[in-house]
N, C-alpha and C positions, 0 to 999 in steps of 0.2 A: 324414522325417515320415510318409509312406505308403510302405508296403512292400508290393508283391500280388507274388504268387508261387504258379503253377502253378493261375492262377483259373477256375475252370469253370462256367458256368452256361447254361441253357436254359429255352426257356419250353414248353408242351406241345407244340408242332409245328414248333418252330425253337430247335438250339442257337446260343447266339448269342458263348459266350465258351468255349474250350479249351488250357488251359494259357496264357492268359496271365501274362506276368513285365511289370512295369513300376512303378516309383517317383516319386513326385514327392517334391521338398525343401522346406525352409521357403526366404522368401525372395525366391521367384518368383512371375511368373502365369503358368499354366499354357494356351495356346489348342489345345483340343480338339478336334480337325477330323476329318469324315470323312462320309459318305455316311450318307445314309438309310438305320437299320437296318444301321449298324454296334456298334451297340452303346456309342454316347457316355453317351446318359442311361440305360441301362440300370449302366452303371458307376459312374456318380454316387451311382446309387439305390443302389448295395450299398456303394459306401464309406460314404453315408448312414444304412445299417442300416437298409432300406426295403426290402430285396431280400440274400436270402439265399444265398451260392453253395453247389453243390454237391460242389465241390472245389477245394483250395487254399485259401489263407490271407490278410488280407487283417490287416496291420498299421497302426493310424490312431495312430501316437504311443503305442504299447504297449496299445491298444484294440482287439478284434475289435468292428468295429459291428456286429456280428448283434446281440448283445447287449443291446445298446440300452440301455447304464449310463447312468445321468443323469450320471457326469462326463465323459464323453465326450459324449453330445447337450449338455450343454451349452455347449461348444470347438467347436463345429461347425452350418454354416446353409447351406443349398440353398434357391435361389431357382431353383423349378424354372418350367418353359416354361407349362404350364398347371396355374394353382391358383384356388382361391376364398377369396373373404374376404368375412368378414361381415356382414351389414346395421348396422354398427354405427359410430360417429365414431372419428375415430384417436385420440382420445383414451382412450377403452373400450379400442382395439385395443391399445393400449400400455398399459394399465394391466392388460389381461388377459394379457398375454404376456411383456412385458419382463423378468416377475420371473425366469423362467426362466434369464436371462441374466447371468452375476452380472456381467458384464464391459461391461453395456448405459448407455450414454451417451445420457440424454434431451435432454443441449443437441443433440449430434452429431445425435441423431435432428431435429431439428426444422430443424434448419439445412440439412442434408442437403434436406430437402421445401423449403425458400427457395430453396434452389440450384434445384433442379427444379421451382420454380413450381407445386407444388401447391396446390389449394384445399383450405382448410383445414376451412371451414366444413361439406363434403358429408360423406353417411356414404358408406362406401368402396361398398357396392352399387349406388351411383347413380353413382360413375364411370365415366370410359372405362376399354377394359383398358389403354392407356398411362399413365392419371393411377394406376390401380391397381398397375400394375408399379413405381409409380416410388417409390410410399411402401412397397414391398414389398421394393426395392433399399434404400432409406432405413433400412429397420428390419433388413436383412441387417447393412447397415454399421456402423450403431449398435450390433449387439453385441459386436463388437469379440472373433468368435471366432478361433480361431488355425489354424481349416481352413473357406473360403469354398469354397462349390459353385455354379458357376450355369451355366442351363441355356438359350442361345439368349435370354441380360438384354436384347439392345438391339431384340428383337420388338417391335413396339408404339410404342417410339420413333420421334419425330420427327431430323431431322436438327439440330435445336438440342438435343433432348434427348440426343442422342446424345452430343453433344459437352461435355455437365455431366456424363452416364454416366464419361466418360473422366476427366476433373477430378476428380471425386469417386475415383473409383477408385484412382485414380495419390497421393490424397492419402492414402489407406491402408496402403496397399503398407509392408510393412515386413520388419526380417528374420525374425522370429518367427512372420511366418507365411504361409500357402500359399493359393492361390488359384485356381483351377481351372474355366475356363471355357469350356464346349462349346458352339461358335456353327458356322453356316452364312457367319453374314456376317462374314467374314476383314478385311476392308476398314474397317470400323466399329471393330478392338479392333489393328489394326496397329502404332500406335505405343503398345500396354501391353504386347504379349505380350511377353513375355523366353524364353520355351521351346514351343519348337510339338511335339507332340504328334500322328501323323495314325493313326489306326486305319480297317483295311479287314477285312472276312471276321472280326472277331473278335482279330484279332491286330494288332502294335504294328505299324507297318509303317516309321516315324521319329520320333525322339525326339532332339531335337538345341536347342542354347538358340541363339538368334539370333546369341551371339555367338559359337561356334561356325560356323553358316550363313555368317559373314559374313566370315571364316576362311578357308572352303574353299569357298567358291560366288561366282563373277562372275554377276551381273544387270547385262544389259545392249538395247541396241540398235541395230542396223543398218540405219542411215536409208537405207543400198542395197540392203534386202531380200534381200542374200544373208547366207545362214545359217551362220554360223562353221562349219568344218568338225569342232571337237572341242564343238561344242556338245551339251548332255545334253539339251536341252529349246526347241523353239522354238515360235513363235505368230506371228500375223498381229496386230501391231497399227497403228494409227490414221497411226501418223508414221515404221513400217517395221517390221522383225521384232525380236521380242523374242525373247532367248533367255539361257538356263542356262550357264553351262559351269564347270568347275575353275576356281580361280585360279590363276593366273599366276605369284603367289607368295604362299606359307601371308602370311596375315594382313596381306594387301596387296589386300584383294578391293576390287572398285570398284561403283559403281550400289548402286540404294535397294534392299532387298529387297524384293521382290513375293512376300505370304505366298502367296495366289492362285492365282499362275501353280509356285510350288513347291508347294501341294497336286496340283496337274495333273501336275506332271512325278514327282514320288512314286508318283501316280496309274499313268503311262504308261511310265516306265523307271525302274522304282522301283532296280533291279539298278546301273546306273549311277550314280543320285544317293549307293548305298550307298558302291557302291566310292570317289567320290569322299571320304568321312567316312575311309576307310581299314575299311569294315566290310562283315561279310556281311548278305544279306537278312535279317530277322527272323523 
C-alpha cells in the first residue's frame, strides 16, 4: 500500500531522513517507535502530503502525496499530536468537514463519542484536550479512509479512555486497510500492534510483524536473577531479571512479548536482535 524508497528530507539545520527504504501493507497496525527527533511525525507528515521530500519517492496506493490530489486526501486521515479545532459544536464540525469524506459514516461517528463519553452538548473550544482528542479520533474513524495516520492518539487520555481507544480501534482494523501509529506509550497500543516499526538516526532500524517476533524471540524471566548466558537483552525487574534471547525453536517462542523492553534492546544491541531475524543491520 506505501512504498518509500530512497526518502530524503531535512529541515534547515537538521537532516532528519536519508535514503530511507520502508513499506507498510494493508491489513495491519503499524506501532511506530522511536526517540525524540527521530523523525516518526515527521514521516507521517510527508506520506500526508504535509511535508514534501527532497529525494526519493514516496508511493501511497499509486499516489505521490506531494500532490495533494483530492482522490488521494480523501483515502487518507492523520490525527496528528497537536491540532486545533474550532469554536464551533460537533455538529457544525461534521457538517463542515464530513463531506470531504465520501466514505464518512455519521451513525459510526456518533457512536464512536457514546463509546468515549463525550459531551455532546459543548462547542469543541470549551473542551479538555482529551474530550477534544476523543471526538478528533471519532471523526478519524468515521471516515472509514483506507490509510489511517496517528500521531501519539492515546496523549490526553485517561486510563478508561484508553481502553475504548483500543475497542474502537480493533473494531476497524480490517484487510483493506493500513494504520499506522507513532506513539511513546508502547504499553497503551500492545495488544493492537500487529507490526512494530522502530526508527533511530533517520533510518529503519526494525521492521518485523509480531508474529514474526514471536517466532524467533524468547521473552522471559529469571526469578534467580541470573542472566541466561545467550541472552540478547536483559533488565532488572520487580520479581527478577527479564531478558531477550533466540528461541529455542523457530515458532515455539514462549513468554508475552514486552514491545518496551524490545524497543530498549533494538536500542542497545540492535546487531544481535538482527542477527536473530536471520538479517543484517539496516
Amino acid at each position: 500500500m506505501i512504498k518509500i524508497k530512497s526518502l530524503g528530507f531535512g529541515y534547515k539545520r537538521k537532516r532528519v531522513f536519508e535514503n530511507l527504504n520502508l513499506e507498510f501493507g494493508a491489513g495491519h497496525i503499524y506501532g511506530l517507535l522511536g526517540k525524540n527527533g527521530t523523525g516518526k511525525s515527521t514521516l507521517l507528515r510527508a506520506i500526508m502530503g504535509l511535508l514534501f521530500p527532497d529525494q526519493g519517492v514516496i508511493d501511497a496506493f499509486g499516489n505521490n502525496p506531494g500532490n495533494r490530489r483530492p482522490a488521494y486526501l480523501q483515502e487518507v486521515f492523520m490525527v496528528a499530536e497537536e491540532f486545533h479545532l474550532p469554536g464551533v459544536s460537533i455538529n457544525m464540525f461534521v457538517r463542515c468537514n464530513a463531506s470531504f469524506y465520501p466514505n464518512f459514516n455519521v451513525t459510526q461517528f456518533w457512536d464512536y463519542l457514546k463509546e468515549f463519553e463525550v459531551p455532546m452538548d459543548n462547542k469543541l473550544d470549551q473542551m479538555s484536550y482529551g474530550q477534544k482528542k476523543k471526538v478528533l479520533i471519532s471523526f478519524a474513524l468515521a471516515c472509514n479512509t483506507r490509510l489511517l495516520l496517528m500521531d501519539e492518539p492515546t496523549n490526553g487520555l485517561d486510563i478508561i479512555s484508553k481502553s475504548q481507544f483500543r475497542k474502537v480501534l480493533a473494531g476497524v482494523a480490517t484487510e483493506d486497510k493500513c494504520i499506522v501509529i507513532s506513539t511513546h506509550q508502547v504499553r497503551d497500543l500492545e495488544s493492537l500492534i500487529d507490526y512494530v516499526t522502530i526508527l533511530d538516526e533517520g533510518q529503519v532500524r526494525f521492521h518485523h510483524s509480531i508474529e514474526d517476533i514471536q517466532q524467533e524471540l524468547e521473552f522471559g524471566i529469571s526469578f534467580e536473577r541470573a542472566v541466561p548466558q545467550d541472552a540478547l537483552y536483559s533488565e532488572h525487574s520487580l520479581t527478577g531479571m527479564a531478558y531477550i534471547k533466540k528461541a529455542a525453536t523457530e515458532g515455539n517462542s514462549t513468554g508475552k512479548i514486552d514491545l518496551e523492553m524490545l524497543y530498549k534492546a533494538v536500542n542497545q544491541n540492535e546487531k544481535a536482535i538482527c542477527e536473530a531475524f536471520g538479517a543484517e543491520i539496516l
